[in-house]
C-alpha positions as CSV (number, residue, x, y, z in Angstrom):
1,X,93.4,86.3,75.3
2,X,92.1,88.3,78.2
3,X,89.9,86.3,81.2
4,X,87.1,87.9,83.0
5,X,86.7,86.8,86.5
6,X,83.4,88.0,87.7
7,X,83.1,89.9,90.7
8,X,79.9,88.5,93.2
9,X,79.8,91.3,95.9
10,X,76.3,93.3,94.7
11,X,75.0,89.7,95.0
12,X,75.5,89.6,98.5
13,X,75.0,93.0,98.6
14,X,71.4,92.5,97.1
15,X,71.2,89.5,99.3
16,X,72.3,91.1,102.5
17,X,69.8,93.6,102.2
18,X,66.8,90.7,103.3
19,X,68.8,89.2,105.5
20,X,68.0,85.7,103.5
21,X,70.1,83.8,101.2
22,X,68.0,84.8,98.1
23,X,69.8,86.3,95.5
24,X,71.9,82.8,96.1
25,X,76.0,83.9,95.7
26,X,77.1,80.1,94.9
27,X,74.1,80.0,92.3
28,X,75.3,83.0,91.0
29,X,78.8,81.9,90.6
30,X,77.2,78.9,88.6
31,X,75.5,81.2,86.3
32,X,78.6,82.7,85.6
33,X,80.8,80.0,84.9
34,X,78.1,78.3,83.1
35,X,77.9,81.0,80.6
36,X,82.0,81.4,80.2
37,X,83.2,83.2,83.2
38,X,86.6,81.9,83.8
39,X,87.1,83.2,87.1
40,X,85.2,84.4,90.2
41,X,86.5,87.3,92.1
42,X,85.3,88.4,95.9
43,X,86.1,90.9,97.9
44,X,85.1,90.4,101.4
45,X,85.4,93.9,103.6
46,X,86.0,94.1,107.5
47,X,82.4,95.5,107.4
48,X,80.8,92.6,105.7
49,X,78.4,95.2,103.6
50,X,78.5,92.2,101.0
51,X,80.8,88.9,101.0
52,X,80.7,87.5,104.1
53,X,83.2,84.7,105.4
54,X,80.7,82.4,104.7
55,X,80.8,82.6,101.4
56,X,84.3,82.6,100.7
57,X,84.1,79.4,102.5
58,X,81.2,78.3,100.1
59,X,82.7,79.7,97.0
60,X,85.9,77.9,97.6
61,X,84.1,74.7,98.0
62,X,81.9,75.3,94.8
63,X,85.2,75.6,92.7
64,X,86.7,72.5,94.1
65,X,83.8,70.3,93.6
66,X,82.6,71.5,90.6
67,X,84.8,73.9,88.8
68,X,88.5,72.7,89.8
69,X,89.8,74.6,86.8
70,X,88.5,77.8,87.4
71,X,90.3,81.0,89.4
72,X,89.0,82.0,92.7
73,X,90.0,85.2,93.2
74,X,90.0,87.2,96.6
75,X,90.5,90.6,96.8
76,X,91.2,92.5,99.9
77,X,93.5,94.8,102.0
78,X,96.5,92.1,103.6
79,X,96.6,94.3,107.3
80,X,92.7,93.7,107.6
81,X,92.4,92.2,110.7
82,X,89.5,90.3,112.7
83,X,86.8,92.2,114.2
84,X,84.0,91.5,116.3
85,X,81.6,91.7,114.0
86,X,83.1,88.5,112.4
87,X,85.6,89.1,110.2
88,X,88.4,86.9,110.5
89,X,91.1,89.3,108.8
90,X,92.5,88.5,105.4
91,X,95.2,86.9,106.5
92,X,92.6,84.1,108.1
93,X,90.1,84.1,104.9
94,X,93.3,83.4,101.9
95,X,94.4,80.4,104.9
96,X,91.3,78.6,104.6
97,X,90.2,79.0,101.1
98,X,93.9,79.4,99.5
99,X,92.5,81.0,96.4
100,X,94.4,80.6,93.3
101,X,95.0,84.9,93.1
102,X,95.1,87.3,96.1
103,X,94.4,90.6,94.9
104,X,95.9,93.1,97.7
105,X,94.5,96.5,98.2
106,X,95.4,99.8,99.8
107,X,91.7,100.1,101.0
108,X,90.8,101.1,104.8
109,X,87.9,99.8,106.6
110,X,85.1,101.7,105.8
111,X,86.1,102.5,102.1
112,X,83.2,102.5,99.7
113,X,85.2,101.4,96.7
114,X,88.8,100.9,95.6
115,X,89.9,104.0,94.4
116,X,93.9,103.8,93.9
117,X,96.8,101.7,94.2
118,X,99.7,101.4,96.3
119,X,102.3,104.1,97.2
120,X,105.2,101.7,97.2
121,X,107.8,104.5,98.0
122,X,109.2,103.6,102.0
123,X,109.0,100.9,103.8
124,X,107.3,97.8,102.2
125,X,108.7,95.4,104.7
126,X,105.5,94.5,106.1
127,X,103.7,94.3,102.9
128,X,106.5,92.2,101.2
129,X,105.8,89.4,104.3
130,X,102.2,89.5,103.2
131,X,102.9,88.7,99.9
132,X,105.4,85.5,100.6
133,X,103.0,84.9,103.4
134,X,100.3,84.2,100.6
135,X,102.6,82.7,98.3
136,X,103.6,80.2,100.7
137,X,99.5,79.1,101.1
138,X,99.8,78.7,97.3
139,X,98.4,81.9,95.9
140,X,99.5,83.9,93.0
141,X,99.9,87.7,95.0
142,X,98.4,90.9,92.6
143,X,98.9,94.3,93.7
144,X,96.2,96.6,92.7
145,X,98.2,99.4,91.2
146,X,98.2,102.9,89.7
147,X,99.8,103.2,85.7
148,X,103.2,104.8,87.3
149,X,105.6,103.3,86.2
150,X,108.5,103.9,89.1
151,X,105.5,102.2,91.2
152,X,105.1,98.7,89.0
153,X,109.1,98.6,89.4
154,X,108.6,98.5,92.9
155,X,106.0,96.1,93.0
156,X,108.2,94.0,91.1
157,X,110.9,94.2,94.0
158,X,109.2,93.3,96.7
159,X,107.7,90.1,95.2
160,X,104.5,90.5,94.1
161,X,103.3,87.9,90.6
162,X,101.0,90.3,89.3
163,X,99.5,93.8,89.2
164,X,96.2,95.2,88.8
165,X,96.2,97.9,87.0
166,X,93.5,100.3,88.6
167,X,91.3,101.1,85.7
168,X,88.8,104.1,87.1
169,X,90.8,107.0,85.1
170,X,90.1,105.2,81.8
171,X,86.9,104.6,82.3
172,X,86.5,108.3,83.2
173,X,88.2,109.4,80.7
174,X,85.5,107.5,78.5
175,X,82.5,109.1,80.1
176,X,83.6,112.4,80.1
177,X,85.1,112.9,76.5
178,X,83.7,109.7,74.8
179,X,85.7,106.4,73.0
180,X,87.4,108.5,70.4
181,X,88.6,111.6,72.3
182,X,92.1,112.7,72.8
183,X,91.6,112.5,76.8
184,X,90.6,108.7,76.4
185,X,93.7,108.0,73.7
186,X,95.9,109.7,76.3
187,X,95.0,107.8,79.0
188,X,95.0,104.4,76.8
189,X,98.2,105.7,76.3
190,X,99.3,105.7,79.6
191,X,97.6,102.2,80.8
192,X,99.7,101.0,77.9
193,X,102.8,102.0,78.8
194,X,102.2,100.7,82.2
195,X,101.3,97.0,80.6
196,X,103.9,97.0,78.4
197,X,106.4,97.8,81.2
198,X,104.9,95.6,84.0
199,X,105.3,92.7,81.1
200,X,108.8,93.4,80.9
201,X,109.5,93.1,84.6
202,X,108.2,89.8,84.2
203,X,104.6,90.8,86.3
204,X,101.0,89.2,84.9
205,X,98.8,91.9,84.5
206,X,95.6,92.2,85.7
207,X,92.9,95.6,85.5
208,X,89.6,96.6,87.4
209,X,87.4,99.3,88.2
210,X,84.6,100.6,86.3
211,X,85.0,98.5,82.7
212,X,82.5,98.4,80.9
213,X,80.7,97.1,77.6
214,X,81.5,100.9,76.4
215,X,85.2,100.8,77.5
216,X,86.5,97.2,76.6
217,X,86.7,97.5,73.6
218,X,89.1,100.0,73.1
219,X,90.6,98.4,76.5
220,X,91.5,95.0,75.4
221,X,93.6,96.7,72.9
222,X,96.5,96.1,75.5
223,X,97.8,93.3,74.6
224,X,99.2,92.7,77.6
225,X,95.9,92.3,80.2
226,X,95.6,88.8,80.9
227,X,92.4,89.3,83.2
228,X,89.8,91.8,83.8
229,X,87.8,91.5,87.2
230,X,84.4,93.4,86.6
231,X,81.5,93.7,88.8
232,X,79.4,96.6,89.1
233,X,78.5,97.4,85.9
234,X,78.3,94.0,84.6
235,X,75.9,93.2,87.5
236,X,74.1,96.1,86.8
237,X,73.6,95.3,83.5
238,X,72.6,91.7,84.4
239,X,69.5,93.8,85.8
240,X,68.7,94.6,82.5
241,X,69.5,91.5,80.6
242,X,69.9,88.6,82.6
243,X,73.0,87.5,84.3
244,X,73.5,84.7,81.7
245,X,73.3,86.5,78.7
246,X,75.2,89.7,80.5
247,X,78.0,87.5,81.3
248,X,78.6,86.3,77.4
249,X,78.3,90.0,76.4
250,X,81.1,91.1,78.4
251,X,82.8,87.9,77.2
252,X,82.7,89.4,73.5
253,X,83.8,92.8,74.4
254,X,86.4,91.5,75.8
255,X,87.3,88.7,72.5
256,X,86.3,90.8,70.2
């Protein structure tokens, strides 16, 4: 059965925007696991547009205390390093908090949103001592990846547990030519394939970016996906519906 971990940054986002502490992050992350979440995923960014270090700090704590069961998941790019506005660098952030999953991703500083995976093909060197870097402060290490599969092989070789399977081509592939088009069976296709072959390596795999209540269910299809880590839309549609209520809608997308 597929887990969702909920992503929190438009709460801080929303947040950050007052300056205040009011939408509350940790009360968020509450809701959520409250209402089935079964993970909580962050990604704090060198500009600190939304998670701030505070808040991994806080989250952490929440889980321990409260939640000890529960997968704190931190996303981020592993050669992030501290700036003056106070980012501590990701190495610094998965030290103190050692999440249960760091997600790694090929995103530079000022990137608005993940938009691909990594191109594995030269030298990984530095990345692979990230990864048993991270390992060694006891986290499970996901690479957010394309569906190539040369790519997921190479992930595979230079240590990683577990991919993420970078979902925006599905999802628009959905909102261009709709659930049942060929485009969207195509690309389903091709996501499977990437599942089924990732599984075979012996990798966990993981997907986000842009899922939906639209696109899940033909997404969860792959048997393979053992986590989904949404956040925009789902926040979004917590606008709409409440967060509480939002979160067990994207819970039965995703069961079925």
């Amino acid at each position: 059965m597929i887990s969702l971990s909920v992503n929190l940054n438009k709460i801080a986002l929303l947040r950050n925007a007052r300056g205040a502490n009011t939408p509350s992050v940790v009360n968020a992350a509450r809701t959520v696991l409250n209402n089935g979440g079964q993970g909580i995923t962050v990604h704090p960014r060198p500009d600190m547009r939304h998670i701030r270090p505070f808040d991994v700090t806080d989250l952490a704590s929440l889980l321990a205390d409260e939640y000890p069961d529960i997968e704190f998941n931190i996303e981020g790019n592993p050669f992030a390093g501290a700036t003056q506005q106070g980012y501590p660098g990701f190495d610094a952030l998965i030290a103190q908090a050692q999440p249960a999953q760091a997600t790694l991703v090929p995103d530079s500083d000022d990137q608005l949103t993940s938009d691909h995976g990594f191109d594995l093909r030269g030298d990984n060197s530095q990345l692979q001592e990230k990864i048993a870097l991270y390992q060694s402060l006891g986290s499970r290490v996901s690479l957010f990846m394309d569906p190539d599969l040369e790519q997921i092989q190479l992930a595979k070789q230079i240590g990683a547990d577990r991919i993420e399977l970078y979902t925006g081509p599905f999802a628009d592939a959905v909102n261009t030519h709709g659930v049942g088009a060929k485009q969207t069976q195509q690309s389903l296709a091709q996501f499977t394939s990437a599942a089924q072959h990732a599984s075979q390596l012996g990798l966990g795999v993981n997907a986000g970016h842009d899922l939906d209540l639209v696109n899940l269910p033909l997404f969860r299809t792959i048997v393979e996906v053992q986590e989904v880590s949404i956040g925009h839309a789902l926040i979004s549609d917590a606008l709409d519906h409440g967060l509480a209520a939002t979160v067990r809608s994207y819970l039965a997308a995703i069961q079925g």
